[in-house]
C-alpha positions in Angstrom: 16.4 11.1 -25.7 14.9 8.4 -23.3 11.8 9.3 -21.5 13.4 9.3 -18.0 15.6 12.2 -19.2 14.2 15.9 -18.2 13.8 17.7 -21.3 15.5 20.9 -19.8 19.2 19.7 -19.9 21.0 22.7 -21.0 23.9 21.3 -23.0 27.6 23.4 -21.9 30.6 23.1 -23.7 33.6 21.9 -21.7 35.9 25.0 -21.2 39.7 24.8 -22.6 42.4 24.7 -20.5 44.0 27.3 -21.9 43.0 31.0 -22.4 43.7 33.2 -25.4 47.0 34.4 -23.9 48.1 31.5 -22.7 47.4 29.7 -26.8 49.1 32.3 -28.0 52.4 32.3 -25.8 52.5 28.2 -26.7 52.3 29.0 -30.2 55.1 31.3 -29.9 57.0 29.3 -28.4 56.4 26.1 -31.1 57.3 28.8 -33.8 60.7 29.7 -32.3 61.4 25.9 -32.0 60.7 25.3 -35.4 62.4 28.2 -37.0 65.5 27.0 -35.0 65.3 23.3 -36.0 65.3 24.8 -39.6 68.5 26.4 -38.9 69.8 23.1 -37.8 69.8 24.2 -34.3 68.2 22.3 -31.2 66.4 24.5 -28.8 66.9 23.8 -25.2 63.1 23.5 -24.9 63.5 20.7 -26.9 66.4 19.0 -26.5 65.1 17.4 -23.3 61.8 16.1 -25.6 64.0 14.6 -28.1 66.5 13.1 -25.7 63.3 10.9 -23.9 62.0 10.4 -27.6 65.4 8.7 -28.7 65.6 6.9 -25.2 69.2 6.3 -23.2 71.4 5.2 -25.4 72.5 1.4 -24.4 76.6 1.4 -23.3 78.6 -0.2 -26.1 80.0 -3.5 -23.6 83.0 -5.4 -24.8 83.3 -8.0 -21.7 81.3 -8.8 -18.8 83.7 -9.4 -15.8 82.6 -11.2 -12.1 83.2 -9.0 -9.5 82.6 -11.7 -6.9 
């Protein structure tokens, strides 16, 4: 430690962001998500998370037409 550091620095972990509960409902919820996706069914909580994943699909164009 340099010498123009006060030797009584009390180190403190940073809290989590998350209590107990709060873990546990998250992990709850990631469980029910994957037991669905192993059915083959999309959960709604996901569906949004896979949508932005995949991006917006581009539009299949055939012809560009003026509108002037």
């Amino acid at each position: 430690m340099p010498d123009d550091q006060p030797d009584d620095l009390t180190v403190v972990p940073i809290p989590a962001s998350e209590s107990d509960v709060e873990h546990m409902r998250i992990k709850k919820s990631n469980d029910r998500d994957q037991e669905l996706e192993r059915e083959g069914r999309v959960s709604r909580h996901n569906q949004g998370y896979d949508e932005a994943v995949k991006g917006v699909p581009r539009p299949d164009i055939d012809r560009v037409v003026d509108e002037e």
